[in-house]
C-alpha positions in Angstrom: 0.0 0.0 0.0 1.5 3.5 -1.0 1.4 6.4 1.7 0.7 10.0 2.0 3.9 11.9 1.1 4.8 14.5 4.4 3.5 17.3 2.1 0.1 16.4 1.4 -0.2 15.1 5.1 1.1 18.6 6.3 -1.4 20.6 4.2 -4.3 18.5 4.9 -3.5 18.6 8.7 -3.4 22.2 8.8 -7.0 22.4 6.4 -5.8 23.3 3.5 -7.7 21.7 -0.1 -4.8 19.2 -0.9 -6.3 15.9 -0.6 -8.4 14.0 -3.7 -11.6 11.4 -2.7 -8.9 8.6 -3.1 -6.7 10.2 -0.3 -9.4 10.9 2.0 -10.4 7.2 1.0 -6.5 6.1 2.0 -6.8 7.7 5.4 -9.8 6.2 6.6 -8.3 2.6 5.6 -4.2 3.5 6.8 -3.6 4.1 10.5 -0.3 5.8 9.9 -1.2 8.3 7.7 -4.3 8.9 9.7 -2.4 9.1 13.3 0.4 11.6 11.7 -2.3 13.9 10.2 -4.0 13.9 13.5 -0.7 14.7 15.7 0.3 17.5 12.7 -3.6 18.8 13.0 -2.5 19.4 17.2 0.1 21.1 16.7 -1.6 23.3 14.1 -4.4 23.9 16.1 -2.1 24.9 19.2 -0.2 27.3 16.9 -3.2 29.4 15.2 -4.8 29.4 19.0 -2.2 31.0 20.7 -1.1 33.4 18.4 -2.7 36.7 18.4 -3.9 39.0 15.3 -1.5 40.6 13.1 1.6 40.0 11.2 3.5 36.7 12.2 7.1 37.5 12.7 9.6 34.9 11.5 11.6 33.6 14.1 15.4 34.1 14.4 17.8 32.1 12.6 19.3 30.1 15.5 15.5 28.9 16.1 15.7 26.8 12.9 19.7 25.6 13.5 18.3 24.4 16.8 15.4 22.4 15.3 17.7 21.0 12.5 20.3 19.9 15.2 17.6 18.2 17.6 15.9 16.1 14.5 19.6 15.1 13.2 18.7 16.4 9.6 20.7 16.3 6.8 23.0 19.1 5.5 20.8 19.0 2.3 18.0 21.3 4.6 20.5 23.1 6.6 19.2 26.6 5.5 16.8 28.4 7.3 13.3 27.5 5.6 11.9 30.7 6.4 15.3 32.9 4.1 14.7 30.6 1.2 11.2 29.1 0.4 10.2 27.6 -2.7 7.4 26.1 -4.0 7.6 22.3 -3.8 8.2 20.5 -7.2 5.4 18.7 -8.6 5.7 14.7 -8.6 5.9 15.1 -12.6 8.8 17.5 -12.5 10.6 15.7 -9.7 10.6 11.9 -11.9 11.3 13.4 -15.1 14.4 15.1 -13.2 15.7 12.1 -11.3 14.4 9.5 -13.7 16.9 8.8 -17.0 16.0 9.9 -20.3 13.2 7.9 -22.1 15.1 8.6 -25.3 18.1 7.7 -24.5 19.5 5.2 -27.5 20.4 1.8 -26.2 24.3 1.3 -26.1 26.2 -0.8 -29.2 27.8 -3.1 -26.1 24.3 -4.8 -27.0 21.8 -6.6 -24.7 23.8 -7.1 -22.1 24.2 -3.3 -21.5 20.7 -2.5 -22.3 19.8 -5.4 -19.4 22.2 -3.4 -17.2 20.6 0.1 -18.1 16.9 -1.7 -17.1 18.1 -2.6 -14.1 19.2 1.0 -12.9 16.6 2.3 -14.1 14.0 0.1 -12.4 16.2 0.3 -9.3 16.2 4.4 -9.1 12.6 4.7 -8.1 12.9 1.6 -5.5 15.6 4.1 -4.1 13.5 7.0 -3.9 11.0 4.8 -2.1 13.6 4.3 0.6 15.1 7.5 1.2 11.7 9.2 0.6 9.9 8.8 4.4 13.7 10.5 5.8 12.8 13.9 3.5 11.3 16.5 5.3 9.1 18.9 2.9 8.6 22.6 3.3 5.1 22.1 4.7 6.3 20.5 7.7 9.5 22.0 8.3 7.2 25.6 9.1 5.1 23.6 11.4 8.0 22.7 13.2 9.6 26.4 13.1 6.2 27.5 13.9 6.0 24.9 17.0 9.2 26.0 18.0 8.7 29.7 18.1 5.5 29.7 19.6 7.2 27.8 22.8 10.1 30.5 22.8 7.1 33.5 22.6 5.2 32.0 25.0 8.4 31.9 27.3 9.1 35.1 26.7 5.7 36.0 27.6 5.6 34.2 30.8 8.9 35.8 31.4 7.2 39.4 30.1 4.4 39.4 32.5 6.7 38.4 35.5 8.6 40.9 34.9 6.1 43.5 34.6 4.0 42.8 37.5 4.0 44.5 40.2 5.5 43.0 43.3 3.7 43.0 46.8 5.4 45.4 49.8 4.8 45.3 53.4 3.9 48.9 54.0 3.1 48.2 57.7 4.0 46.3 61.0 2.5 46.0 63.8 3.2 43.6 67.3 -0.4 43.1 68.9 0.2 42.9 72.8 -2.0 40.8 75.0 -5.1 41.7 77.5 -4.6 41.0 80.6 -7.6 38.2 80.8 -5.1 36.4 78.0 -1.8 36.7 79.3 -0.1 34.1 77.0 -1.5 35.0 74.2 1.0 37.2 71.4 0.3 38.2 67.5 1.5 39.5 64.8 0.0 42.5 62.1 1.5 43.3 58.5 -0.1 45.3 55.7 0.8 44.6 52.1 0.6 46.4 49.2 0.0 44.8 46.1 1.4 47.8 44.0 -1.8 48.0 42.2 -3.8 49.5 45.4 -5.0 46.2 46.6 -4.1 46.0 50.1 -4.1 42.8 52.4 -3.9 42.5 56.2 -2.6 39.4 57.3 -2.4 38.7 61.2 -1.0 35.5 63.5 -2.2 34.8 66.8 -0.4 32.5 69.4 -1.4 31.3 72.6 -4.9 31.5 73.1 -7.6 29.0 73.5 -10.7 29.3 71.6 -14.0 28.8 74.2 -16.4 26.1 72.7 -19.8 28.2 71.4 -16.6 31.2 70.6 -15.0 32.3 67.5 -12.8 35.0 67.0 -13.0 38.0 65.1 -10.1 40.5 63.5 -10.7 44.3 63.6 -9.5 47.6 62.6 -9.8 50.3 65.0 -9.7 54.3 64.7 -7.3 55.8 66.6 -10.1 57.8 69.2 -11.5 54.5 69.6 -15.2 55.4 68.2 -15.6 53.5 65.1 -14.5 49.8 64.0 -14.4 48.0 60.7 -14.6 44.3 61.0 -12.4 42.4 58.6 -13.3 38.5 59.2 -13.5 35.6 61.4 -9.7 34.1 62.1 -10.5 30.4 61.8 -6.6 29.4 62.1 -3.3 30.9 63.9 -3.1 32.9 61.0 -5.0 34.6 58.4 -5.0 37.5 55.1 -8.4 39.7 54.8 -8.6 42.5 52.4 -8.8 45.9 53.8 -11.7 47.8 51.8 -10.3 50.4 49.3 -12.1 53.4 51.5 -10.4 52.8 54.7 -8.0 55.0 55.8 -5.0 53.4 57.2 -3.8 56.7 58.4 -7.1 57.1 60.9 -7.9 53.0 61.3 -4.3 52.0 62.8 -5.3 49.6 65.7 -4.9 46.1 64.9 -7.6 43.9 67.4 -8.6 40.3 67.4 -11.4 39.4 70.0 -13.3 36.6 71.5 -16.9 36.6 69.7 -19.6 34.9 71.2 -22.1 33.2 68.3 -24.7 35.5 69.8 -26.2 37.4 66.5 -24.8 40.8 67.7 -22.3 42.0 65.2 -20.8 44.3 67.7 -17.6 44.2 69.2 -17.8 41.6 72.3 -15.2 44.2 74.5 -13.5 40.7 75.0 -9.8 41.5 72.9 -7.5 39.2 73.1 -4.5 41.4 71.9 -4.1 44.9 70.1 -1.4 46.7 68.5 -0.9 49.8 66.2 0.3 49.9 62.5 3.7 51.3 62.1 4.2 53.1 58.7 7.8 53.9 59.1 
């Protein structure tokens, strides 16, 4: 059974009109030419779905001396595909350029000659044959430059964006002392700054123990004491709760957990377990 060549696979996986009834035929009887249509058809769907709009650069040269080293090509496709690209030949032009003349007049030596010129020439296409699945055509050498170019921009993405993003800062400290009903009890208070705006306030608590039917709650404070945000329920020895965007830091600097009794009242319980103020500095 004769297969596929690589160029009509390549161009058929990536949906171009390059296949006749009798190929599409061949591929529903052949399991390799259908399983390497279908594993070129991935990568060409990965490649047109993670490219955005616009002009397609061509990758640098080292891109395809890389690919060509890590296959273990031949010097015959050493160039860069994407300096040099030519149309394939057509399978007419190709024979009539490898094959020996059909004119050619038969030698005086007689028939033994003639019987030796039969035999090369019926051997030539056998060789072709051979050496044909090694080739590599046009078509598929840009899917691999393509494949490998999309991982380097994608890299370079990933690398972009790291770059880019803002990084979070600590903007403010604070050590929460204890109340004296909780004497053992010690925390920690740190406000980060995401460098868009967002600010966090994590908190860690040590030494307490939680009252069954209790929960405890995390608070900031105004400085006179007369008004109180609550931020969440610390459910661990440590937590992060986002600080609203209209708090001011500069007025709300008191830092309070507290015992909170599953009572209904959202109010504070007056039962803090330690306190401390944010340090800007």
């Amino acid at each position: 059974m004769s297969h596929l060549d690589d160029e009509k696979i390549a161009l058929i996986a990536m949906g171009e009109p390059a296949g006749s009834d009798a190929d599409m035929e061949h591929l529903v009887e052949c399991e390799n030419c259908a399983a390497e249509v279908a594993a070129m058809s991935r990568v060409a769907l990965v490649a047109r779905s993670s490219v955005v709009e616009g002009d397609l650069e061509s990758p640098p040269a080292d891109v395809w001396s890389r690919i060509h080293g890590e296959l273990g090509l031949t010097s015959a496709v050493a160039a860069d595909p994407a300096s040099d690209v030519h149309p394939p030949e057509s399978e007419s032009e190709s024979e009539s350029a490898s094959a020996p003349a059909a004119s050619a007049p038969v030698s005086a030596a007689g028939p033994a000659a003639a019987t030796e010129a039969d035999a090369a020439e019926a051997a030539a296409p056998r060789h072709r044959a051979r050496v044909r699945p090694r080739r590599r055509s046009s078509a598929t050498m840009w899917i691999l430059a393509a494949s490998m170019a999309l991982v380097v921009a994608i890299g370079a993405g990933v690398w972009i964006a790291r770059t880019l993003t803002p990084s979070s800062a600590v903007i403010a400290s604070a050590e929460l002392a204890a109340f004296p009903d909780h004497p053992d009890a010690e925390g920690q208070a740190r406000i980060d700054d995401d460098g868009d705006g967002r600010r966090t306030l994590t908190v860690t608590l040590d030494g307490d123990e939680l009252v069954a039917g209790d929960y405890r709650e995390v608070w900031l404070i105004r400085e006179d004491g007369q008004a109180l945000i609550s931020l969440g329920v610390l459910d661990e020895s440590s937590g992060t709760f986002r600080v609203p965007d209209s708090v001011d830091l500069d007025e709300y600097r008191l830092v309070d957990i507290s015992f909170e009794p599953v009572d209904g009242d959202p109010a504070h319980s007056g039962d803090s377990i330690v306190r401390g103020e944010l340090d800007f500095a």
